[in-house]
C-alpha positions as a Python dict, from the first residue, in 0.01 Angstrom:
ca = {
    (1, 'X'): (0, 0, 0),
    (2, 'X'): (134, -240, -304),
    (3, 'X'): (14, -149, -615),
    (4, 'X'): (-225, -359, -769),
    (5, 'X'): (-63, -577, -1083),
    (6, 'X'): (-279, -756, -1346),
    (7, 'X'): (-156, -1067, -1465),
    (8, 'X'): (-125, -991, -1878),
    (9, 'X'): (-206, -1418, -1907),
    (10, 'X'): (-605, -1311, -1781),
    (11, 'X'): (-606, -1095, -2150),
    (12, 'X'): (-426, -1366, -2343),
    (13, 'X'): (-755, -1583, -2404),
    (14, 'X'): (-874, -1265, -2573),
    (15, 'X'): (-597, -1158, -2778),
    (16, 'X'): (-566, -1482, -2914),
    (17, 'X'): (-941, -1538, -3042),
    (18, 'X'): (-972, -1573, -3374),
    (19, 'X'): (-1136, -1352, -3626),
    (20, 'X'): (-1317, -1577, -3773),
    (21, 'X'): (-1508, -1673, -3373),
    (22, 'X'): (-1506, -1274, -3388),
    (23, 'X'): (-1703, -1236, -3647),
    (24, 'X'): (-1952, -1553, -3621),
    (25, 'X'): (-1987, -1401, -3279),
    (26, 'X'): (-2087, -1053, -3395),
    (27, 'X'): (-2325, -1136, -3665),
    (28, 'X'): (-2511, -1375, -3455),
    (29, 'X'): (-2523, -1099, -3170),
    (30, 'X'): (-2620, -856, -3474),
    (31, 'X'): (-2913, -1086, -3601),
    (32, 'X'): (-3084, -1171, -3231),
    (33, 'X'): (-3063, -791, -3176),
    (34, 'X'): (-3275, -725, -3517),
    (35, 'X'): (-3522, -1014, -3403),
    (36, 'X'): (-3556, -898, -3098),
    (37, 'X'): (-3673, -573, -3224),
    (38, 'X'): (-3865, -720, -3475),
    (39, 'X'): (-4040, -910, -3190),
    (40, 'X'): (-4112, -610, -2980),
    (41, 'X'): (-4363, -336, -3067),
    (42, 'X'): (-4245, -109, -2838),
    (43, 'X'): (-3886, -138, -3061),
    (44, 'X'): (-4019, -220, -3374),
    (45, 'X'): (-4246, 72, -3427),
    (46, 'X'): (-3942, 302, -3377),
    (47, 'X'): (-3651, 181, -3508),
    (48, 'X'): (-3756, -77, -3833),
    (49, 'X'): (-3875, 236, -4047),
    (50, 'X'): (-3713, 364, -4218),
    (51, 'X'): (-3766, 493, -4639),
    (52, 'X'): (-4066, 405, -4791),
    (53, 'X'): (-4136, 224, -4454),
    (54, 'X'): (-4138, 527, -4239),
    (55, 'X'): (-4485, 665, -4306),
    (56, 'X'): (-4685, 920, -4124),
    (57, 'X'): (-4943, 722, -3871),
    (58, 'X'): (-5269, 857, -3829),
    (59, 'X'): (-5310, 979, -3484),
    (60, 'X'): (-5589, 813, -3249),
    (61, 'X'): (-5908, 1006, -3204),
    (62, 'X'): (-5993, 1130, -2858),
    (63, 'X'): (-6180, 1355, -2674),
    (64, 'X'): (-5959, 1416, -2408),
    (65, 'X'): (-5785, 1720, -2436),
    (66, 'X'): (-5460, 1621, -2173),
    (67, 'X'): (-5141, 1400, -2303),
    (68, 'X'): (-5096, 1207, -2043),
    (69, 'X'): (-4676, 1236, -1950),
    (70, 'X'): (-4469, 898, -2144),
    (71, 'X'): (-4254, 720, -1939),
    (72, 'X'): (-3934, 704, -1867),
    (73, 'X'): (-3830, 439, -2114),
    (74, 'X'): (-4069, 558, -2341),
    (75, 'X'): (-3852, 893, -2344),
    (76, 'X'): (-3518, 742, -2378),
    (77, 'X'): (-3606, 555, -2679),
    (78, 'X'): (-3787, 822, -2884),
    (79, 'X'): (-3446, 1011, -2845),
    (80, 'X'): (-3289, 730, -2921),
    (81, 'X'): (-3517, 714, -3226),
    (82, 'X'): (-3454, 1089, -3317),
    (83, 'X'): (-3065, 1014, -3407),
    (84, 'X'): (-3056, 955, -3766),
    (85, 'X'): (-2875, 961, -4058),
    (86, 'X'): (-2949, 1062, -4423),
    (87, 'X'): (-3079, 799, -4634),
    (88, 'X'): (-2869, 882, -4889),
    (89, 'X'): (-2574, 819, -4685),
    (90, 'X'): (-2593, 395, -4804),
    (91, 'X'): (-2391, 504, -5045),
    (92, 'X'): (-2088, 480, -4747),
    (93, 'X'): (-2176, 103, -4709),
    (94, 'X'): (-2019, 46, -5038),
    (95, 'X'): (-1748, 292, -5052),
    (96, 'X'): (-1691, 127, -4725),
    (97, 'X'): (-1673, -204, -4892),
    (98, 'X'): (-1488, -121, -5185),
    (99, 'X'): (-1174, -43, -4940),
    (100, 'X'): (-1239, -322, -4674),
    (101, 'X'): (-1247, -582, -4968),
    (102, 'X'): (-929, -460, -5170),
    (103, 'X'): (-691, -428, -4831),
    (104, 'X'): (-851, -787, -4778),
    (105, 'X'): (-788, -957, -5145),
    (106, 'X'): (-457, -798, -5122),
    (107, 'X'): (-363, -931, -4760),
    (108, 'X'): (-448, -1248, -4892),
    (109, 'X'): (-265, -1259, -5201),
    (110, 'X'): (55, -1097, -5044),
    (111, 'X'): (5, -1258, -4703),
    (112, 'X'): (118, -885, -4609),
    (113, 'X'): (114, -772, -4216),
    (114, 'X'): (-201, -611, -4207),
    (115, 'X'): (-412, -871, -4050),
    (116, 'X'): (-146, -1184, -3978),
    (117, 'X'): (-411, -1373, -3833),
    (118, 'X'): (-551, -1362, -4174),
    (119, 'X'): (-251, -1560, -4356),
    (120, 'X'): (-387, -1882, -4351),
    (121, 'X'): (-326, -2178, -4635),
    (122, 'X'): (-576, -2093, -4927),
    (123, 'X'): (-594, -2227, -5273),
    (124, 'X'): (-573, -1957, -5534),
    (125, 'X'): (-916, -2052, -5627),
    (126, 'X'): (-1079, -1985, -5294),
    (127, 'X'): (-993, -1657, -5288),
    (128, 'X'): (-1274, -1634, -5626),
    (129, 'X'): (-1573, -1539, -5394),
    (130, 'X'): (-1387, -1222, -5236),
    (131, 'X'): (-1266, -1133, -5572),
    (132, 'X'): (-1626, -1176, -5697),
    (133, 'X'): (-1741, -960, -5375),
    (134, 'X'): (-1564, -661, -5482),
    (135, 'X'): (-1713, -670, -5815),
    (136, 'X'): (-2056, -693, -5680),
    (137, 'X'): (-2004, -365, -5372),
    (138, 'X'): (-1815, -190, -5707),
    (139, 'X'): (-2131, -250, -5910),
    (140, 'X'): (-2382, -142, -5599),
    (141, 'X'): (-2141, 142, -5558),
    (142, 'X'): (-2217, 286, -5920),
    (143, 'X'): (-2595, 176, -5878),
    (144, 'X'): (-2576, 394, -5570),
    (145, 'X'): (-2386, 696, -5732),
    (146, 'X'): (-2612, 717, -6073),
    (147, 'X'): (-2986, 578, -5942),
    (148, 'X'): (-3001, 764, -5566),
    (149, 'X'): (-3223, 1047, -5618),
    (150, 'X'): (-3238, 1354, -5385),
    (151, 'X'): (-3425, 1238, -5085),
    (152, 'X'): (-3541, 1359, -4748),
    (153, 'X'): (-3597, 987, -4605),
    (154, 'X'): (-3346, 868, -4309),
    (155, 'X'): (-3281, 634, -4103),
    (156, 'X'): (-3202, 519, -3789),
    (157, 'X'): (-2852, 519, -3671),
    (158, 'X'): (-2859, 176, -3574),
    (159, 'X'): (-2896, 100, -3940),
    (160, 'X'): (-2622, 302, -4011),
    (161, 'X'): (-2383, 175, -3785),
    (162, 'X'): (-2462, -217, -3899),
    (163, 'X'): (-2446, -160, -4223),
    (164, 'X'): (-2081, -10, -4198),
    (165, 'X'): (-1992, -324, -3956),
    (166, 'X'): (-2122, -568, -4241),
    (167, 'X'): (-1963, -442, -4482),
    (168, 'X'): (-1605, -421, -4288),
    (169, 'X'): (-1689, -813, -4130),
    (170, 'X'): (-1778, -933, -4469),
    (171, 'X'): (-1473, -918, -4665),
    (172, 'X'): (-1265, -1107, -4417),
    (173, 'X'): (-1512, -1311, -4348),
    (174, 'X'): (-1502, -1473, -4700),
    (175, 'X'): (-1118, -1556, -4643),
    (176, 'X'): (-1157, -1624, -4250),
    (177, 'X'): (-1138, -1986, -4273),
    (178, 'X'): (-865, -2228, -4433),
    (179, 'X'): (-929, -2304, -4804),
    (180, 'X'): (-636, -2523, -4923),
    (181, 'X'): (-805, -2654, -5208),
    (182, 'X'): (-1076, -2582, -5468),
    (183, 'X'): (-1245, -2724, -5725),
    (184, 'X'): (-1292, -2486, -6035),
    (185, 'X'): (-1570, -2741, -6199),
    (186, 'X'): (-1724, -2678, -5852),
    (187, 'X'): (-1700, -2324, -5818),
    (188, 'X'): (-1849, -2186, -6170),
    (189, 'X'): (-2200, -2283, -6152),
    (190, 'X'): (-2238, -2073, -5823),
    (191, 'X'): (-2056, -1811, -6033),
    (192, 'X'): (-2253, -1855, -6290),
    (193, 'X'): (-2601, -1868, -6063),
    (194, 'X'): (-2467, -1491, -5884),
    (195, 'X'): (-2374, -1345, -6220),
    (196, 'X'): (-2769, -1424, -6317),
    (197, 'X'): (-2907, -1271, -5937),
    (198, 'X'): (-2670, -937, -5992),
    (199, 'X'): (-2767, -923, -6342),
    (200, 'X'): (-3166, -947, -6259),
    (201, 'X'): (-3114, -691, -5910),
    (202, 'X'): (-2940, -443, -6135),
    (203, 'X'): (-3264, -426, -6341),
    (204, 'X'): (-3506, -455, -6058),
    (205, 'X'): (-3273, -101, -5859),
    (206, 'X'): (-3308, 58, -6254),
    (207, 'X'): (-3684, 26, -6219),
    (208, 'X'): (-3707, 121, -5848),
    (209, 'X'): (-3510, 424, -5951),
    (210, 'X'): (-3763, 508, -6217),
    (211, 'X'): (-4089, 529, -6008),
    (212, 'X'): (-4220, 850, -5811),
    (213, 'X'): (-4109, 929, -5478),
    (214, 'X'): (-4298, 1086, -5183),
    (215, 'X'): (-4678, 1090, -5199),
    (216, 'X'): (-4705, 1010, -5592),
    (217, 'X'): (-4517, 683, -5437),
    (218, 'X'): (-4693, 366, -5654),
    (219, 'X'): (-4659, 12, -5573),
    (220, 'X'): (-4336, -152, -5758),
    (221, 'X'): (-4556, -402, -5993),
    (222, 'X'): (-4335, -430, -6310),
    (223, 'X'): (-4093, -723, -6386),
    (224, 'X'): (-4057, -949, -6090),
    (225, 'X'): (-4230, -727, -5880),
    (226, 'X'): (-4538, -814, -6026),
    (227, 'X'): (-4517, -1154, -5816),
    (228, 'X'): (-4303, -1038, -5507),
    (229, 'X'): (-4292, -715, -5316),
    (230, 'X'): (-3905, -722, -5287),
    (231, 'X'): (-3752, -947, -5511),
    (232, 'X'): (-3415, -696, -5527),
    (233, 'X'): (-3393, -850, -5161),
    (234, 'X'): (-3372, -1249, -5270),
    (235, 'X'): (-3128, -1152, -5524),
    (236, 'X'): (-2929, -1028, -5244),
    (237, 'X'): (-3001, -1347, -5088),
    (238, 'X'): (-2922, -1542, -5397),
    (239, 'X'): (-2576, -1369, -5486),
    (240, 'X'): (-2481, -1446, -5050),
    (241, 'X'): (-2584, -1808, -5094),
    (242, 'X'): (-2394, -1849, -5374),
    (243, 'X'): (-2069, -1654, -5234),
    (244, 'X'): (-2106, -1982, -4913),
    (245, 'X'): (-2147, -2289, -5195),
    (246, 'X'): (-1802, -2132, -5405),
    (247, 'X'): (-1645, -2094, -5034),
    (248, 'X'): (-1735, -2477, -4974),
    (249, 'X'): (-1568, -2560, -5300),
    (250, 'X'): (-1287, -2757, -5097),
    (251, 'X'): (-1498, -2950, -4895),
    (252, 'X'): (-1577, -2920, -4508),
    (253, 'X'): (-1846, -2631, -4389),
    (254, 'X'): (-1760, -2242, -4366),
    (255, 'X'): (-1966, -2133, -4042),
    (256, 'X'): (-1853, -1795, -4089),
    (257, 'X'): (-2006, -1751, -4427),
    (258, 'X'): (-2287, -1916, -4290),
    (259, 'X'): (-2302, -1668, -4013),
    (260, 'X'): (-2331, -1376, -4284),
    (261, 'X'): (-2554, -1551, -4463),
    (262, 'X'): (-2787, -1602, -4148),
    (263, 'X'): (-2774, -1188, -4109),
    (264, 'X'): (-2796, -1147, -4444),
    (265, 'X'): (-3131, -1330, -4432),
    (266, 'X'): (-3262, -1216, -4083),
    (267, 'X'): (-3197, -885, -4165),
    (268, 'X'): (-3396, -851, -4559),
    (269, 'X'): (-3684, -1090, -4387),
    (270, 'X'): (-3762, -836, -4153),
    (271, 'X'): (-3745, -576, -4397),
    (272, 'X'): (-3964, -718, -4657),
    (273, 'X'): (-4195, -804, -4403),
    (274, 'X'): (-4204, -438, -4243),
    (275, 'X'): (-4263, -334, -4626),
    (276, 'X'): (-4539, -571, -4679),
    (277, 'X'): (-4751, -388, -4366),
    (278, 'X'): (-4671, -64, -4502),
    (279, 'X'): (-4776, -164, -4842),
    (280, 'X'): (-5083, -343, -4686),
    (281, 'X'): (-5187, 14, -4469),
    (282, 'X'): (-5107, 197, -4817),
    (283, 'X'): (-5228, 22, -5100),
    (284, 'X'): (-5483, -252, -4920),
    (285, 'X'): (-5544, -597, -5050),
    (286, 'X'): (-5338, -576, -5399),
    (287, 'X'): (-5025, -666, -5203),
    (288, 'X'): (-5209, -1035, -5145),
    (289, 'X'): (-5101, -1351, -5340),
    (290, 'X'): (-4730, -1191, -5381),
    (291, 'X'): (-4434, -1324, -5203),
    (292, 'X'): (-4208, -1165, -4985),
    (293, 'X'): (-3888, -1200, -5199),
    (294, 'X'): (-3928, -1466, -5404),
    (295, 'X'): (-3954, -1531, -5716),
    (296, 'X'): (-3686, -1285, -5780),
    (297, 'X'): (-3565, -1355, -6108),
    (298, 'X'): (-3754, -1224, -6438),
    (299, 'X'): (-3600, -1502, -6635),
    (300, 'X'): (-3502, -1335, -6932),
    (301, 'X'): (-3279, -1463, -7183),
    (302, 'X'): (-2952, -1384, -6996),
    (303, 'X'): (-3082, -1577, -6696),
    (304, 'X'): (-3158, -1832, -6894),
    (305, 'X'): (-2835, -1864, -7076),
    (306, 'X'): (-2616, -1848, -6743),
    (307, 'X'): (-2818, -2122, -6598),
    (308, 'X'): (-2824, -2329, -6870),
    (309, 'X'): (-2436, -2308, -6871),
    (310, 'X'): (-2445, -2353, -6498),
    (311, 'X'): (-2589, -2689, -6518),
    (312, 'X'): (-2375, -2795, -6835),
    (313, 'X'): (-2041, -2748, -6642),
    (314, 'X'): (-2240, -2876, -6293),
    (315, 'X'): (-2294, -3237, -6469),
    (316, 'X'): (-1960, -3245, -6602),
    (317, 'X'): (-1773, -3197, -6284),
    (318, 'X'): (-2041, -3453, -6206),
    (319, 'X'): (-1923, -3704, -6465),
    (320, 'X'): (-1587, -3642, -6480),
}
């Protein structure tokens, strides 16, 4: 009997896909994955809670005094539920970071081997948003290090697991695509705009940090909290949007960024809106008239300042 060959052409198709089709691929997969638990009780009841969201339910009252046996699939997911991870262990999403975005700034200055596919034409100046992206998983590191508390919340290992894959995809998604040129006139107001969103999350985790855990937990409801239940979150949103418009600097569309972006929001907008039912079972009808994430800036003077200067240098790139 001959021995079976495999033509090495049939894996060729897949060797040579691009990372940046890679990674549109996975974060798309990623965000119908969180919608589709989102969208199914069964799913969402087990594996969206997680921190202040994974609260005790009261059990039903009933007179009968037999359990009746769960499924099958009802088995196989609460074990799946039971893996978990401490919730303290976030901090690995940004050490994480901190090393995915360095080897990736520095691939892309040195065009080094490590990722070849990687060396593609880019303008000095489109390389600003993944320079800018260390600074801000750098700065969440240190938030991390000096505001976690001791804590017995966890979460689910699914969590865990895309957390550490956005935070590997992200970095090289930022360079993924061709930049050739850039337009510094175009790029600093989206600087700018981030610089005010990190500046206004940094307060908003200092005064998360400050407030009781456990059952002495209160409702956040000081700075911009007072008008959304998770403003932190469109900060997040904000700095991401404004990492895609510096990227687009050069003209043309980045669907990569795009594709974070899309997780980026999928993911906090089912969050926030877990958050909000807790919030609604915990504290009742005090959580109405508040947004979800927005507004998210306190608008002190800082914020003020940056987007004043924003706008200056936007309508002279305009009228120059």
């Amino acid at each position: 009997m001959s021995a079976i060959k495999i033509d090495p052409d049939v894996f060729k198709g897949l060797l040579d896909i691009h990372p940046n089709h890679l990674i549109i691929f996975l974060y798309t997969s990623i965000s119908v994955f969180i919608i589709a638990l989102y969208k199914t009780p069964i799913l969402r009841d087990r594996f969206l809670r997680y921190g202040v969201r994974n609260t005790p339910q009261k059990a039903p009252t009933t007179t009968n005094t037999t359990t009746p046996q769960p499924s099958l699939i009802i088995q196989l997911l609460d074990t799946l539920k039971a893996i978990t991870v401490p919730h303290a262990w976030f901090t690995h999403f940004y050490i994480l970071a901190t090393i995915t975005t360095t080897l990736t700034l520095h691939q892309s200055i040195t065009t080094g081997p490590l990722l070849p596919a990687l060396n593609l034409p880019h303008h000095q100046l489109s390389l600003a948003p993944l320079g800018i992206f260390l600074l801000h998983v750098l700065r969440r590191l240190y938030e991390s290090i000096t505001l976690t508390r001791p804590s017995t919340s966890r979460m689910w290992i699914g969590h865990y697991v895309m957390g550490l894959l956005h935070y590997t995809l992200a970095p090289i998604a930022l360079i993924a695509d061709p930049a050739p040129s850039a337009d510094l006139l175009y790029i600093l107001p989206f600087a700018l705009a981030l610089l005010a969103f990190s500046i206004a999350q940094h307060k908003q985790h200092v005064y998360l940090a400050s407030l009781p855990r456990g059952p002495d937990y209160i409702l956040p409801n000081g700075g911009a909290f007072s008008k959304a239940l998770a403003p932190h979150y469109g900060c997040e949103v904000g700095i991401y949007v404004c990492l895609l418009g510096m990227r687009l600097s050069g003209g043309g569309w980045d669907w990569t960024v795009a594709s974070m972006l899309g997780f980026v929001v999928i993911n906090l907008g089912v969050s926030v809106r877990e958050t909000r039912r807790v919030y609604r079972e915990r504290f009742g009808d005090v959580v109405e008239g508040k947004g979800l994430m927005w507004p998210c800036l306190e608008w002190g003077r800082m914020e003020w300042f940056v987007v004043f200067v924003g706008i200056g240098i936007a309508m002279g790139s305009f009228m120059s």
